[in-house]
C-alpha positions as CSV (number, residue, x, y, z in Angstrom):
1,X,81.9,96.7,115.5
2,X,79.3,98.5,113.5
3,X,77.5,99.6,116.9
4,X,73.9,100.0,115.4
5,X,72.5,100.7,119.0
6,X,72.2,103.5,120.9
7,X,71.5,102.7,124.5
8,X,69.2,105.4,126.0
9,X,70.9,104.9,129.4
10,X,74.3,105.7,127.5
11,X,73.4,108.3,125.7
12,X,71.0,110.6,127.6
13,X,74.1,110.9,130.3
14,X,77.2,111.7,127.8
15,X,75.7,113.5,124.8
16,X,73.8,116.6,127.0
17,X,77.4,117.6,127.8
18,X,79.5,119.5,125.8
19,X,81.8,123.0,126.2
20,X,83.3,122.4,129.2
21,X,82.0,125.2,131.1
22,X,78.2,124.6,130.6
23,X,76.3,122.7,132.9
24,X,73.7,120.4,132.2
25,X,70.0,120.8,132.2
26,X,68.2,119.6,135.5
27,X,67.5,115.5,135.1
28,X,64.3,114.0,137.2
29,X,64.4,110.7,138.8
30,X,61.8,108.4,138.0
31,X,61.6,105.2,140.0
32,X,60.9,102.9,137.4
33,X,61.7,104.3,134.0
34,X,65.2,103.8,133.3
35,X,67.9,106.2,134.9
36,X,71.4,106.5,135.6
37,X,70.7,105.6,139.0
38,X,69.0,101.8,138.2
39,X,70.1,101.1,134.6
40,X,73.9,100.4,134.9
41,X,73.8,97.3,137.3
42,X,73.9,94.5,134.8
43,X,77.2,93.3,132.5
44,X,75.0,94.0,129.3
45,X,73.9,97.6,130.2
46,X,77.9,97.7,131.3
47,X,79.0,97.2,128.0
48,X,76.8,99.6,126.7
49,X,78.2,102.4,128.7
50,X,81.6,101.8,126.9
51,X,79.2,101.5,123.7
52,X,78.3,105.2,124.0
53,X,81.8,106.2,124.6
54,X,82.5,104.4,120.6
55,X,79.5,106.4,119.6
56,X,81.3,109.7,120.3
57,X,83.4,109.2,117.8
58,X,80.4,109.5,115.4
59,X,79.2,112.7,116.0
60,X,79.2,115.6,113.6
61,X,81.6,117.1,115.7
62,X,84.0,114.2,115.1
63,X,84.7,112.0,112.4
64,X,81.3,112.0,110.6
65,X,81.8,115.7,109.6
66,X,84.2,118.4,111.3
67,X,87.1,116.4,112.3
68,X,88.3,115.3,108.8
69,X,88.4,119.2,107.8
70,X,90.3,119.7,110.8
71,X,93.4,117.3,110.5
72,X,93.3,117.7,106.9
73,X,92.7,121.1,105.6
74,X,95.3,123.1,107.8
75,X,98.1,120.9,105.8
76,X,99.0,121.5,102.6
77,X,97.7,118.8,101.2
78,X,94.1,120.3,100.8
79,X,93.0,123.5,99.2
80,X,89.6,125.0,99.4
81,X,86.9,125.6,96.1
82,X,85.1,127.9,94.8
83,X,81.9,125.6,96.5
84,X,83.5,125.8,99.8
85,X,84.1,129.6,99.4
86,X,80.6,130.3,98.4
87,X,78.5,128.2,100.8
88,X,81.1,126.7,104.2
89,X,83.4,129.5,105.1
90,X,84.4,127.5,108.5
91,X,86.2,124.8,105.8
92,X,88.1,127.9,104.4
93,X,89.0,129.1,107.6
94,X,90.5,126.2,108.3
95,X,92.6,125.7,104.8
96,X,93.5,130.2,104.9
97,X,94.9,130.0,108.8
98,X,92.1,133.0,109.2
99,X,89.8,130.5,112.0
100,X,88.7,132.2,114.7
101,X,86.9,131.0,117.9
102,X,83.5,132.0,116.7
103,X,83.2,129.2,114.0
104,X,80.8,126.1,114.5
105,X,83.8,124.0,113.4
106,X,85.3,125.1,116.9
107,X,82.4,124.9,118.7
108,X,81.6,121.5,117.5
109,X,85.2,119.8,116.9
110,X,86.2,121.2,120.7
111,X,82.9,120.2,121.9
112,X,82.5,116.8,120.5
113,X,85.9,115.6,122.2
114,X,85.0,117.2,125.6
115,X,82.0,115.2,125.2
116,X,84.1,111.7,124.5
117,X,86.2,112.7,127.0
118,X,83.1,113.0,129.7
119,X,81.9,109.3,127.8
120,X,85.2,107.6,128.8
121,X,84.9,109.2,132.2
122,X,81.3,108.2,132.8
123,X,82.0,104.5,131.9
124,X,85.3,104.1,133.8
125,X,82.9,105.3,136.8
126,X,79.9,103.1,136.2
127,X,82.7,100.4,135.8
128,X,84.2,101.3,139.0
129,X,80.9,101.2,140.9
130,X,80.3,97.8,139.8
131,X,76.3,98.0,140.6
132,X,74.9,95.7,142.3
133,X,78.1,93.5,141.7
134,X,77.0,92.9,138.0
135,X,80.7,92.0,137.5
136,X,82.1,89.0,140.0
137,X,85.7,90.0,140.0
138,X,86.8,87.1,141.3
139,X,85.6,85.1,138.3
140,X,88.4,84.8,135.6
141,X,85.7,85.2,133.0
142,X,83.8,88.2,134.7
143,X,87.5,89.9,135.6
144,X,88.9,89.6,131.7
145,X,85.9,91.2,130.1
146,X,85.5,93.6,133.3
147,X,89.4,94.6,132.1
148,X,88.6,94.6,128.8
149,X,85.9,97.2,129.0
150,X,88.4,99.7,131.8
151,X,90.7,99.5,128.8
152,X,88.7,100.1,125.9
153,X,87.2,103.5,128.0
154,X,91.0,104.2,129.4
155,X,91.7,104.3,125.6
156,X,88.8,106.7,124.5
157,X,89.8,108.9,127.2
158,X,93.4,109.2,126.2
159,X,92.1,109.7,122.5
160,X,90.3,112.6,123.3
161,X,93.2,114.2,125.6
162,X,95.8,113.6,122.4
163,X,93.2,115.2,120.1
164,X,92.6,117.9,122.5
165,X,95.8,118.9,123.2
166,X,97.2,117.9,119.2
167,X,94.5,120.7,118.1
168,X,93.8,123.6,121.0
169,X,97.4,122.9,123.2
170,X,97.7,122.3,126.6
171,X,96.6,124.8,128.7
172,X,92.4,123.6,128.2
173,X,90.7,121.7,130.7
174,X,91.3,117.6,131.5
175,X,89.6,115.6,134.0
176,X,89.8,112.2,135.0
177,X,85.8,112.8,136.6
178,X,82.5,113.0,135.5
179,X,82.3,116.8,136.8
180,X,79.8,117.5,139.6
181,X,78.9,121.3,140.4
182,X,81.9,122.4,141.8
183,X,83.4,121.0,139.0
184,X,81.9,123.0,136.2
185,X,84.3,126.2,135.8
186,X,87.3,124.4,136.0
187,X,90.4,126.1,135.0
188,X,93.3,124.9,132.4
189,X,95.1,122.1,133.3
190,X,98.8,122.8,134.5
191,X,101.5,122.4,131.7
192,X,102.7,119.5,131.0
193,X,100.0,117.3,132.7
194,X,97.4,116.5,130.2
195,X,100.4,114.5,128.0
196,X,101.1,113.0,131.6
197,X,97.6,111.9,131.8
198,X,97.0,110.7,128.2
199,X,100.5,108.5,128.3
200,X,99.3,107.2,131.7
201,X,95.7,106.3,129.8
202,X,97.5,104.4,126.9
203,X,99.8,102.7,129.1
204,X,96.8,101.4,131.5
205,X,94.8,101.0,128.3
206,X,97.7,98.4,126.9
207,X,98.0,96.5,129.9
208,X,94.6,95.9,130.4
209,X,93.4,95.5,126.5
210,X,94.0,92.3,124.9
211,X,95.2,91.7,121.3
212,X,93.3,92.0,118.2
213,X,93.4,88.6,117.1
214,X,91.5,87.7,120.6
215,X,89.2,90.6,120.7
216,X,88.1,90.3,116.8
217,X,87.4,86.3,117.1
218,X,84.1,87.5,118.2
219,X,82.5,89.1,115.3
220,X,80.2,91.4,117.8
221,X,83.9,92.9,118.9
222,X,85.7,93.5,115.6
223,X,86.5,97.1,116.0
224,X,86.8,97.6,119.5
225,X,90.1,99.3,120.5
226,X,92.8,96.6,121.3
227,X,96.5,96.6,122.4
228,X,97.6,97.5,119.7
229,X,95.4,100.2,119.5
230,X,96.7,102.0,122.8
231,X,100.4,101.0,121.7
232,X,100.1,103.0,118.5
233,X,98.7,106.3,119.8
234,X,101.3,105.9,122.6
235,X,104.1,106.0,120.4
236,X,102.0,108.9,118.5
237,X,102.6,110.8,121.9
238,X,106.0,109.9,122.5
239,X,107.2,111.0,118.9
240,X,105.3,114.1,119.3
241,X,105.5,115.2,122.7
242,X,106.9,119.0,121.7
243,X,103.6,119.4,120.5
244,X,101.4,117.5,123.3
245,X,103.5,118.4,126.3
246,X,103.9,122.6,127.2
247,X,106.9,121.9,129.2
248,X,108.6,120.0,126.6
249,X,110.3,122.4,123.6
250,X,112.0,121.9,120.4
251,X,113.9,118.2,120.9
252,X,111.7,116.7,123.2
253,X,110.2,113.9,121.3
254,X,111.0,110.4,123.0
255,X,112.5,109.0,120.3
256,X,114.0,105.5,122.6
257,X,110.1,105.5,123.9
258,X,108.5,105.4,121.1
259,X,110.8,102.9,118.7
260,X,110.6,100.1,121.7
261,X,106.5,100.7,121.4
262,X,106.8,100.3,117.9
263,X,109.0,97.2,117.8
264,X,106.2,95.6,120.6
265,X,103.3,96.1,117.7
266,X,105.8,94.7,115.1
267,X,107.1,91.8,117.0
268,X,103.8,90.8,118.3
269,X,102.7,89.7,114.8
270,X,99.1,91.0,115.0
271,X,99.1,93.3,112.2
272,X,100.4,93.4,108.4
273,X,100.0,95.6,105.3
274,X,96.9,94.4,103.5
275,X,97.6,93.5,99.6
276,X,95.6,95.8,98.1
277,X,96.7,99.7,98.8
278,X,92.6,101.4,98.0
279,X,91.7,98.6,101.1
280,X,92.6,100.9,103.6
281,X,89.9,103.4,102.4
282,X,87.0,101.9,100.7
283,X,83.9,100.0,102.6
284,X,85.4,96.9,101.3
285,X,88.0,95.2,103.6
286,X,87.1,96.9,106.4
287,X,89.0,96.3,109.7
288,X,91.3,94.3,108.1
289,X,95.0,93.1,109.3
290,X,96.3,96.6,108.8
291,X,94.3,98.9,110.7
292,X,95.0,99.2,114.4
293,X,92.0,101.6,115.1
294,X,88.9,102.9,113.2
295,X,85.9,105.0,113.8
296,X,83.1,102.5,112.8
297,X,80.3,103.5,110.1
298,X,77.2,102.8,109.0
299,X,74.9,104.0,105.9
300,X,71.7,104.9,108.0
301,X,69.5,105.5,105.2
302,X,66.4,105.9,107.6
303,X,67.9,109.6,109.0
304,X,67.2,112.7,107.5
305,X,70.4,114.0,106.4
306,X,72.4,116.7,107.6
307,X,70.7,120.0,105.9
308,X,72.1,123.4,106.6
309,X,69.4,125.2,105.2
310,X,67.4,123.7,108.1
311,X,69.5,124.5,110.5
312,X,69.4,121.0,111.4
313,X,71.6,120.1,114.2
314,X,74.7,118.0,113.1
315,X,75.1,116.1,116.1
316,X,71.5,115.5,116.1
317,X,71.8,111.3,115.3
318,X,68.2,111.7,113.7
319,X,70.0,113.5,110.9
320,X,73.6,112.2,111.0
321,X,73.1,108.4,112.6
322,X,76.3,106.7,111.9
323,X,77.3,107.9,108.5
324,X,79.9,109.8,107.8
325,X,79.9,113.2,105.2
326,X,83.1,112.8,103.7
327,X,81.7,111.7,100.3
328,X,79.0,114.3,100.6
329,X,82.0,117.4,101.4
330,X,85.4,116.2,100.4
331,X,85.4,113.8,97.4
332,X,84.5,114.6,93.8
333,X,83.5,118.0,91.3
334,X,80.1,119.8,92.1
335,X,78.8,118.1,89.1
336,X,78.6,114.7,90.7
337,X,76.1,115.4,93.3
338,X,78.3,116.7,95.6
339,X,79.3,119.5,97.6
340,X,83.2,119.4,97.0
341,X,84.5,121.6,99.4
342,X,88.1,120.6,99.9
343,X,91.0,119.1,96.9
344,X,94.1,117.7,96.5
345,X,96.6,120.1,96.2
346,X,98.8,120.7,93.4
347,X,101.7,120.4,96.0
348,X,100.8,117.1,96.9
349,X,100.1,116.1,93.4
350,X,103.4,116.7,92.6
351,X,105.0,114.5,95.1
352,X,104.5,111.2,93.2
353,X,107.2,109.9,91.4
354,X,107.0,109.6,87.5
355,X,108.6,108.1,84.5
356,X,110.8,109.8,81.7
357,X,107.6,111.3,80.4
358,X,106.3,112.9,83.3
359,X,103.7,110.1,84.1
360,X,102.7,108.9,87.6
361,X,104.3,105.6,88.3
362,X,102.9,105.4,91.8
363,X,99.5,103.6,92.1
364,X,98.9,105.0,95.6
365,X,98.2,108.1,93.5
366,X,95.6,106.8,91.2
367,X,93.9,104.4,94.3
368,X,93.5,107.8,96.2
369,X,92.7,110.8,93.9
370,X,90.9,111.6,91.0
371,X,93.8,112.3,88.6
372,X,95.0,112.6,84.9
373,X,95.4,109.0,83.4
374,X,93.9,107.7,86.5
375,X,90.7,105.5,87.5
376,X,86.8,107.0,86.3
377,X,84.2,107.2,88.1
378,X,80.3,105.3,87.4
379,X,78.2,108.7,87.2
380,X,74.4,108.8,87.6
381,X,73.6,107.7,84.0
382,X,75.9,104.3,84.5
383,X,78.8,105.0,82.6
384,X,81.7,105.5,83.4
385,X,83.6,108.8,83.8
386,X,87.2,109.5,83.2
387,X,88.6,112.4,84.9
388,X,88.6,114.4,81.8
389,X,84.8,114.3,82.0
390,X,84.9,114.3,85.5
391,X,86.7,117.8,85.2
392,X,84.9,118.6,82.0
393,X,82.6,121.5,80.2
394,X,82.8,124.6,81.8
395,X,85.5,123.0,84.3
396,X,87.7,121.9,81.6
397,X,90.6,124.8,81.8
398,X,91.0,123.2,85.2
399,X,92.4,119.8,84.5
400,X,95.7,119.1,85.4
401,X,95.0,121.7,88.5
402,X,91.8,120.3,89.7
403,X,91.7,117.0,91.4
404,X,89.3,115.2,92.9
405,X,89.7,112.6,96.2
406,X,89.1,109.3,96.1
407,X,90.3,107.8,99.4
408,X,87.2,107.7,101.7
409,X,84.7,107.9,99.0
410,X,82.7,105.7,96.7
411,X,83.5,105.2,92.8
412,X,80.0,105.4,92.0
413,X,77.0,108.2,92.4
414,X,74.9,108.1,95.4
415,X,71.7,109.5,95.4
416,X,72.3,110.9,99.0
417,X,75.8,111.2,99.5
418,X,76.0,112.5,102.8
419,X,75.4,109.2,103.6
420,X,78.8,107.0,103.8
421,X,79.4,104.2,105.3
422,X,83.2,103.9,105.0
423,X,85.1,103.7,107.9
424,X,87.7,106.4,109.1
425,X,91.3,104.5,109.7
426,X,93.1,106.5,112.3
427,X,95.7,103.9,112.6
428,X,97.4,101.7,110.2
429,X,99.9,99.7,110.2
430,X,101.9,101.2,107.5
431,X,102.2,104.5,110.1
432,X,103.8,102.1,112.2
433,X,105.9,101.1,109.8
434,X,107.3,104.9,108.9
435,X,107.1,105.6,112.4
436,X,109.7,102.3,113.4
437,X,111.9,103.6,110.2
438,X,111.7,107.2,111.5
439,X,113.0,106.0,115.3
440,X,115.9,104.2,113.9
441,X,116.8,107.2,112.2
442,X,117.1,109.3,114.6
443,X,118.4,106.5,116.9
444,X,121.3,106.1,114.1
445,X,120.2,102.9,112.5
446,X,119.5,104.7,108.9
447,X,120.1,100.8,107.2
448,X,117.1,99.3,109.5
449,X,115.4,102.2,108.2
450,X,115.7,101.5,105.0
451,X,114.0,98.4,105.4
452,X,110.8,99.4,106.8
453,X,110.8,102.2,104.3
454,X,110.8,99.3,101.6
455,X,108.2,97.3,103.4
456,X,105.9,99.9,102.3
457,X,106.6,101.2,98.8
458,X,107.0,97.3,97.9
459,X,103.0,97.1,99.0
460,X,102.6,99.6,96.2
461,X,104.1,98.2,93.7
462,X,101.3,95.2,94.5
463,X,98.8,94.3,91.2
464,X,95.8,95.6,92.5
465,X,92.6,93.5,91.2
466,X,90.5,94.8,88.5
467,X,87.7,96.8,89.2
468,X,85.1,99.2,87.0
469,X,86.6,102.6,88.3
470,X,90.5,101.1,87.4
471,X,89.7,98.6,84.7
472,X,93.0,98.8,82.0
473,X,94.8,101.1,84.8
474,X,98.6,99.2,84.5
475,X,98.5,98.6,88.2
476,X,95.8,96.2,87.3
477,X,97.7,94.5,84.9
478,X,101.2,93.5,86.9
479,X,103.3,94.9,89.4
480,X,104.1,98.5,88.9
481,X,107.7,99.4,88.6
482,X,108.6,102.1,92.0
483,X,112.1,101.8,92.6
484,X,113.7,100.8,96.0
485,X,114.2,103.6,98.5
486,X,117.9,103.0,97.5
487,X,117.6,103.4,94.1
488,X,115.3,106.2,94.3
489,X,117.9,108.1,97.2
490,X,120.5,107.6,93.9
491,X,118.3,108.8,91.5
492,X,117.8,112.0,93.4
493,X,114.3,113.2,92.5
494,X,112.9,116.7,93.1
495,X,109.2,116.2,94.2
496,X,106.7,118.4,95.4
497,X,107.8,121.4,93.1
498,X,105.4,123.4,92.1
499,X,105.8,126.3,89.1
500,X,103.7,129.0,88.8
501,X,101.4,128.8,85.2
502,X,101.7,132.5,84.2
503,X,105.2,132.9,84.2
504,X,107.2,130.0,85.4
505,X,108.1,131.2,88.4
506,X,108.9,128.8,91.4
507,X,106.2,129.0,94.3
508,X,107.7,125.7,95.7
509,X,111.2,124.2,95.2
510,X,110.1,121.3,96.0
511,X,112.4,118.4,97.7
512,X,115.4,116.6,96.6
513,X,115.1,112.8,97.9
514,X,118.9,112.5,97.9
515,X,118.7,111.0,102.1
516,X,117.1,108.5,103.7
517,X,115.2,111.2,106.0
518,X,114.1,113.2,103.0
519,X,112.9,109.7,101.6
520,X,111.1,108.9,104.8
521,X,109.0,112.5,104.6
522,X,108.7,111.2,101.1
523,X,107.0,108.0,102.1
524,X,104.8,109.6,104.4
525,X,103.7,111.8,102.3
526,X,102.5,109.2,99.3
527,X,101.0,106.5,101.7
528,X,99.2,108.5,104.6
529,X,98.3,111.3,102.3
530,X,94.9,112.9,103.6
531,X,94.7,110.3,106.5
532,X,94.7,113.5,108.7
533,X,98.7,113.2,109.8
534,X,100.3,116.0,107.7
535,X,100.2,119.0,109.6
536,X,101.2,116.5,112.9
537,X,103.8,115.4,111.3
538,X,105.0,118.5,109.7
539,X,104.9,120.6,113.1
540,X,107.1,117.2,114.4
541,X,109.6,117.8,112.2
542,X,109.5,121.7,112.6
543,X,110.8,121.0,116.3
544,X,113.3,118.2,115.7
545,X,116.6,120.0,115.7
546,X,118.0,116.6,114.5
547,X,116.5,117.3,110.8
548,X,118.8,119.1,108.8
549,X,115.7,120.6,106.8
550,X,113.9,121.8,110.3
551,X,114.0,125.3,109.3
552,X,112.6,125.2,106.1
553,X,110.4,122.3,106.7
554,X,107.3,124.6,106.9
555,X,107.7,126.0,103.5
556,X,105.1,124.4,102.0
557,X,102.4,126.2,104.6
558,X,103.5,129.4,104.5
559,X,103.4,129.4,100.6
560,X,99.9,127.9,100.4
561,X,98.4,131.1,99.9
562,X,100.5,131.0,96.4
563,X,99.5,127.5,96.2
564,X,95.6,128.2,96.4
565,X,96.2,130.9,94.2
566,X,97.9,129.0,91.2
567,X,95.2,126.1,91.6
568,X,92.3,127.7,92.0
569,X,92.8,131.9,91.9
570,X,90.8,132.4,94.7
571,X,92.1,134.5,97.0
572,X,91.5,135.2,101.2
573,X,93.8,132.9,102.7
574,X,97.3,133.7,104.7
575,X,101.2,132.8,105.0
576,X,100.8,130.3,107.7
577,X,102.4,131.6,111.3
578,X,103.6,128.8,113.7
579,X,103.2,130.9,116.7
580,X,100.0,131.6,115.6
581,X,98.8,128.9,113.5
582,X,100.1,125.7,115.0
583,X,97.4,125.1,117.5
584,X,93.3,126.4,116.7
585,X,91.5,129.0,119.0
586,X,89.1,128.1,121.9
587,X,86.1,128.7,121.2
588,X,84.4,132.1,122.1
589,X,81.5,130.2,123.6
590,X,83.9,128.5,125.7
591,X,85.5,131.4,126.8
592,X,82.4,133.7,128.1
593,X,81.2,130.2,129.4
594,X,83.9,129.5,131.6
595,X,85.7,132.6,133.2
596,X,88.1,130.4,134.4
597,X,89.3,129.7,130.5
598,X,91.7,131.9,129.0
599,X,92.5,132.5,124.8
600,X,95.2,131.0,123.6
601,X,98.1,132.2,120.7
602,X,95.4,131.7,117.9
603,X,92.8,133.6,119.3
């Protein structure tokens, strides 16, 4: 569902809203031109009110630009450059713990999910209103798609209240309402009742949504949220309700919940791993059996681009459309016509098995980063680029410490990179997977475990078709050899170490994959790497008094300061705080916006 459409009657009442505390500009009816008052009365202008919900999703302040830094560069899979520290501080905020509320990556991440969550809520009331009864509820076929549509919005709206309350905690503001004037300086939600609210808007969102192999037989639907869809996140908020739910602390996570979700997704057959691992992050494939939910994109070559130096707005669509800037920010050296803001960290390099000679055995690796040994790149002049030339000239002391990433990005040059087509997967199946194995754990089924573990490392192993960027690469050539979570839980691996170059000193011990829960972190970390779950996951674990490794588990973010150092000698960033650094500041403009809003721990 490439939505290439943007409905004026959608979009001239959700996008004009944004902090929660501002109020928006006067409208003026006119009796004939379309309004909000005489467009929504027909199933088609229907549909597109749920349309500009999708669209949301999008903006700059979403996944086509701030959201990606968000989930990713407060884990310690990401570190920033010497690009990022010269010319977008708000990305190196984000890596160092030192954000504040006055950034424009608060402003516009906060914003942007306010304004899906005001999307949702306008279509669920144009839905409800039923104008001019465009829907005939007592026809079978007029009720299904009338359902259908409540869902998909229910959904959105649920989205937004995870994301919210994932990134800024739970005292912010949630409403179920399109706010009228009374409504504008609302306060912080009670404790505990925005997790209420989002399970309640997955639940409804389940019951109401159909499968995917029903919505996605029509080819103008694939990409709509489904059941599976709500299922997933649902699970997502069960498993990590500690961090979604103020009233919930350390131990909270509904563990029984969340594996009988899973096993629904499983059983119901709808989804499977797709053969081919770099599937699940090129433009190729897209939507395919594996993902349950995906922010739809576009290359819209006729904007203008997103330029900084003309203060041009990033949620403006005339510069942004649907594209989205990961290539442009987050994918490959400064010598590739790109800006290169945020890499792979030397941590997470290190976490990939290897052979006897200290080779990467694990094509995940190679499919998903610019690497050593790994795939090359088609540069401007049509050849191809290994990574030593990638990383070469003036950069060349840097190999084996610089990296670049692959996963969301094209192997080739683009002439205007900040213009990417390539779908964002939020949710794939092989989450599910771990997530299943991770239930049973902690349900005391370590054996079932084990199983779904292998489900997913057995994809890698997978002979992955020829292509120019991995052409002789010996994952192209037959199956590659990762052991069985088994044998690699005998073998007893330390990965993740990292040694300091100067003088061999340890900044990270690293892991010893000698359990099947250490294993399971493990597998997480190799397949969903820089899918924007790490710091979730970690801050899971850091409040599971279950895990043995709970009160180190954070290690690895309060040493990134060493980290960044090591990799790249820039200095400026922090030792990570949890009471501090586990949930982002509001944003200032929020604050002396809204007297009713108070700062949270990170402001």
């Amino acid at each position: 569902m490439k939505i290439k459409q943007y409905i004026i009657g959608a979009l001239l009442a959700v996008t004009g809203f944004g902090i929660t505390g501002c109020q928006p500009e006067m409208d003026f009816y006119h009796p004939v031109n379309p309004s909000e008052g005489n467009y929504y009365n027909t199933q088609e202008h229907l549909v597109y009110a749920v349309n500009g919900a999708y669209n949301i999703l999008q903006r700059g302040g979403c996944w086509a630009r701030i959201m990606p830094f968000i989930l990713n560069n407060r884990s310690d899979e990401f570190v920033f450059t010497a690009g990022a520290a010269g010319g977008e501080p708000q990305s190196v905020e984000l890596s160092a713990y030192t954000v504040d509320g006055e950034g424009g990556f608060m402003v516009g991440g906060y914003q942007d999910m306010y304004v899906l969550q005001y999307a949702a809520n306008f279509a669920l009331e144009k839905l409800e209103q039923n104008q001019d009864g465009a829907f005939n509820l007592e026809n079978p076929t007029d009720k299904k798609l009338y359902d259908r549509l409540r869902g998909e919005a229910l959904f959105l709206r649920g989205l937004s209240r995870f994301y919210l309350c994932m990134l800024w905690g739970d005292e912010i503001v949630d409403r179920n309402n399109v706010p009228v004037a009374d409504d504008y300086m609302k306060g912080p939600a009670a404790q505990g009742e925005i997790y209420q609210n989002m399970i309640t808007d997955f639940q409804a969102a389940a019951d109401l949504l159909p499968v995917r192999s029903e919505v996605f037989a029509n080819s103008n639907d694939v990409g709509r949220a489904t059941k599976g869809s709500a299922l997933g996140y649902l699970a997502k908020a069960y498993m990590g309700r500690p961090l979604l739910d103020g009233t919930a602390g350390a131990g909270g996570a509904e563990w029984a919940l969340a594996k009988n979700v899973l096993k629904t997704i499983i059983d119901s057959g709808e989804y499977d791993l797709v053969t081919n691992y770099r599937d699940n992050s090129s433009e190729d494939n897209e939507n395919n059996k594996e993902s349950l939910f995906e922010v739809q994109f576009s290359q819209s070559q006729e904007t203008q681009g997103f330029n900084p130096a003309a203060n041009s707005d990033q949620n403006d669509w005339v510069y942004t459309g649907q594209n989205t800037m990961r290539q442009l920010e987050m994918s490959i050296s400064n010598k590739t016509n790109c800006w290169w803001n945020s890499m792979p960290s030397i941590a997470l390099y290190n976490e990939f098995e290897r052979d006897a000679d200290g080779k990467i055995i694990d094509p995940r690796a190679y499919l998903g980063m610019w690497i050593p040994d790994g795939a090359s790149w088609r540069g401007a002049d049509g050849s191809m680029w290994p990574y030593t030339r990638i990383f070469g000239d003036d950069y060349t002391v840097r190999q084996g410490k610089w990296f670049g990433t692959r996963k969301y990005c094209y192997d080739w040059w683009q002439s205007d990179p900040n213009k990417s087509g390539i779908n964002d997967r939020l949710l794939r199946y092989a989450d599910i997977l771990l997530m299943y194995a991770e239930c049973c754990i902690e349900t005391g089924d370590e054996a079932t475990a084990l199983t779904y573990i292998n489900r997913v490392r057995e994809r890698a192993n997978n002979q992955v078709p020829s292509s120019e960027a991995d052409a002789g690469l010996f994952y192209t050539i037959g199956r590659s050899a990762l052991p069985s979570a088994e044998d690699l839980i005998a073998a007893a691996p330390t990965l993740g170490k990292v040694t300091a170059s100067r003088d061999g000193s340890i900044i990270l011990p690293g892991t010893t994959i000698n359990t099947v829960r250490r294993l399971l972190k493990h597998e997480y970390s190799a397949e969903l790497y820089l899918d924007g779950w790490r710091f979730y996951n970690l801050m899971r674990w850091y409040n599971n008094p279950n895990d043995p490794d709970a009160s180190t588990i954070l290690e690895n973010l309060e040493k990134k300061y060493l980290v960044q150092i090591e990799q790249t000698e820039l200095s400026g960033a922090i030792a990570f705080n949890y009471n501090k650094h586990r949930i982002l500041p509001i944003p200032s403009r929020e604050l002396s916006t809204n007297p009713n809003m108070k700062p949270n721990v990170a402001n």
